[in-house]
C-alpha positions, 0 to 999 in steps of 0.5 A, a space after each residue: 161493606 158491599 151493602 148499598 146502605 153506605 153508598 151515600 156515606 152514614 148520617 143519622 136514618 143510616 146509623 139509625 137503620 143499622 143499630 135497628 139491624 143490629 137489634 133485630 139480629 140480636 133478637 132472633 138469634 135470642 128468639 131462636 134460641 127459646 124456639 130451638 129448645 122447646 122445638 128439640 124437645 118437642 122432636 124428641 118426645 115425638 120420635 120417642 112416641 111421648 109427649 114431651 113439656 106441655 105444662 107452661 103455657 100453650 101446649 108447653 110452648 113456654 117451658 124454655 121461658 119457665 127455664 130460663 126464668 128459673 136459671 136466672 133466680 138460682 144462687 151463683 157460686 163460684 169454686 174456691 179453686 177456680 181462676 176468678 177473672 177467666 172463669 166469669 170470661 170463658 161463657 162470652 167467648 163461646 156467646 159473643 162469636 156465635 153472634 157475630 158468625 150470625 151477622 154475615 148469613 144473607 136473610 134475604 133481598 134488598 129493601 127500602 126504609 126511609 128512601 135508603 136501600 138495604 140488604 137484610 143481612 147485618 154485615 156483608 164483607 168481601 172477607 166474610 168466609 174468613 171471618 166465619 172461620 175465625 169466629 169458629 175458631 175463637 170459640 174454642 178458647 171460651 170451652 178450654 179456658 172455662 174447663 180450666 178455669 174451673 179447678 176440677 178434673 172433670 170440666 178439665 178433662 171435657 174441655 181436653 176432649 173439645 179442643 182436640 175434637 174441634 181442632 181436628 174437625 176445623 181443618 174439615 170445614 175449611 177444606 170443604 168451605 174452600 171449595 164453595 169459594 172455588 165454585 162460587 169465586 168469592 168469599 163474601 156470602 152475599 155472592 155466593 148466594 147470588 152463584 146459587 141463584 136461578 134454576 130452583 133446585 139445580 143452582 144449589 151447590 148442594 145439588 149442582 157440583 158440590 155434594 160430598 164436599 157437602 156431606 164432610 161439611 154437615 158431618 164436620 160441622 155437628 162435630 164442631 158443635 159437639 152435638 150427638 153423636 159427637 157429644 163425648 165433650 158432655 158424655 154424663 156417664 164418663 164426665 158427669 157434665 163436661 166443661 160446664 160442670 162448674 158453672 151455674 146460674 146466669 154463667 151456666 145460661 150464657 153456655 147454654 144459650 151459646 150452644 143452642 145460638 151456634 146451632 140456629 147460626 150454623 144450620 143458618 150457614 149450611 142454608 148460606 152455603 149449601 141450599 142457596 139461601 133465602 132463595 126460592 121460587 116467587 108467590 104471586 110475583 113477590 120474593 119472599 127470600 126470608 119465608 124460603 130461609 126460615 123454611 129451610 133452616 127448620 129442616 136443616 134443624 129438624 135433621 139434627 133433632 132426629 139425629 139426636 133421637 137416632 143414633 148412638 154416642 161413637 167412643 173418642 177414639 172412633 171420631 177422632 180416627 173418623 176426623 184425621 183418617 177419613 174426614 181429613 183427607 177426604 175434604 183435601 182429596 174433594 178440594 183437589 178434584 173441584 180445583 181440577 174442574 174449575 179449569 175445566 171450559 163451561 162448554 157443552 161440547 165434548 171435544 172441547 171439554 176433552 180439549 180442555 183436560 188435554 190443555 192443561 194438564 195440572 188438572 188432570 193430574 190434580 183429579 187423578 191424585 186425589 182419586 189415587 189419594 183417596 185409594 192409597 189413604 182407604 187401604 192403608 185404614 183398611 190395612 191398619 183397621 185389620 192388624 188392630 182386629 189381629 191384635 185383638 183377636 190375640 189379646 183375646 186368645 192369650 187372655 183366654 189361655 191364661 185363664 186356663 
């Protein structure tokens, strides 16, 4: 599993060490999760110049505690048309993958318990970017079959929404994760970290080489969360909730703890991906991988708080246009020009750079057609965009005439 933990095969301090790293993930993803909402909560009522919770505990710090609480005691009903067996289901396949994505992000170096060295990071594979792709992708079916299992219109409707949606933005995320795997030459997430390492700042694929791919990624990924202003899977004013509609008490918890908990976990592997991880400077001669980590999943999570408080819900027909028109090809166009450059030699020189494109020309010619893709595909909307206007502005005159 890449993890110097297993180098002297599992005895009792090995398989102890690990059910501890299984627990204390599990805790802070748990923790998170209580934090998230009261911290989301608190940003919110800031940006808006109020005060927000401040009646359970300090400063009300434990509302989400108090909420929590009070889900727990609430009667659990079940519709009378709903599919019995998925519907109890659908809450854990949308809780469970959240989970295990969490278990491959880097938190940190190597430590030492007991004489046995370990990575902080629970599972390290060398398959690791696809197994975060598929556990992005098997939390769709927790969102259609609890829409469906339902028995009602509306939870129906809102998980019709979520299946098109984060279909469609899928293929953004792993178009734009491809090209890390191309920088980084790897798919476990410990060595893309390590690609990221040294030179503060400047070794970051977020800054290095891997920008745009960065912004279609971020935008991607809130889509995939449904999280504003993306958020037409819960749209109250056409849905009257969305997918969750029908569930209550404990099951309506497990929706919401998986929702903040993918969150946490994916402003944890944009960190992973992005911004180099637990990587940062050294205090007073001492790594201090995980302070570096939290720190910068904390923005990361504050810039989708203020997203949130910022900017208006887009209708369905402008993200899905937004995903197959622009995101899409964009993310394929971005991928083709990283694969172009990779053959490109690390020298400084010009010449031999020059030499370089010349020598191979399939890179070139890869960059050339994704710039020209990128042309072609930004008139052809822009052209689309203009006969829809003219169409309009037709309809309009014709109403207008009939009126008359």
């Amino acid at each position: 599993m890449g993890d110097p933990l297993f180098n002297n095969g599992l005895n009792l301090a090995v398989w102890l060490i690990l059910i501890g790293k299984v627990l204390v993930v599990f805790l802070i993803v748990l923790l998170s999760v209580l934090f998230m909402v009261m911290y989301e909560r608190k940003a919110v009522a800031w940006l808006g110049v109020r005060y927000g919770p401040n009646r359970a505990g300090p400063n009300g710090w434990l509302q989400s505690l108090a909420d929590g609480t009070k889900l727990l005691f609430k009667e659990a009903f079940m519709p009378r048309a709903a599919d019995k067996v998925i519907y109890r289901i659908a809450p854990y396949l949308m809780l469970v993958p959240v989970f295990l994505a969490f278990s491959i992000v880097p938190l940190g170096g190597t430590i030492t318990i007991a004489h046995h060295t370990t990575r902080l990071q629970l599972a390290d594979p060398p398959w690791g970017i696809l197994f975060l792709l598929m556990t992005s992708g098997v939390a769709v079916y927790g969102v259609m079959l609890a829409g469906w299992a339902s028995g009602s219109k509306y939870p129906l409707l809102g998980a019709v929404r979520a299946t098109a949606q984060m279909v469609s933005y899928e293929a953004v995320l792993g178009l734009t994760t491809a090209t890390v795997v191309l920088v980084s030459h790897s798919l476990q997430t410990s060595a893309i970290v390590a690609a990221q390492h040294g030179g503060f700042l400047y070794k970051w694929n977020v800054i290095h080489t891997l920008f745009f791919p960065f912004a279609l990624f971020a935008i991607a990924i809130t889509a995939e969360m449904t999280r504003p202003p993306f958020d037409l899977v819960e749209a109250e004013e056409e849905l009257s909730g969305g997918y969750n509609l029908e569930y209550s008490s404990v099951d309506f918890a497990w929706f919401y703890l998986a929702e903040y908990a993918a969150l946490v976990t994916n402003s944890a592997i944009i960190t992973t991906l992005w911004f180099g991880g637990p990587d940062g400077p050294r205090i007073a001669g001492h790594s201090i991988g995980p302070v570096w980590f939290t720190i910068k999943v904390l923005i990361i999570l504050y810039i989708y708080v203020w997203i949130r408080a910022t900017l208006p819900r887009l209708r369905y027909d402008q993200l899905m246009d937004l995903g197959w028109k622009r995101l899409i090809p964009g993310a394929l166009a971005m991928l083709m020009i990283v694969a172009g450059f990779q053959v490109v030699p690390t020298s400084t020189s010009k010449s031999r750079i020059v030499r370089g494109f010349l020598d191979r020309e399939w890179g070139l010619a890869a960059i050339a057609a994704s710039f020209l893709l990128i042309a072609f595909l930004w008139r052809a909307i822009d052209v689309g965009h203009g006969a829809a206007a003219s169409d309009d502005a037709y309809d309009a005159t014709f109403t207008t005439e009939v009126d008359k």
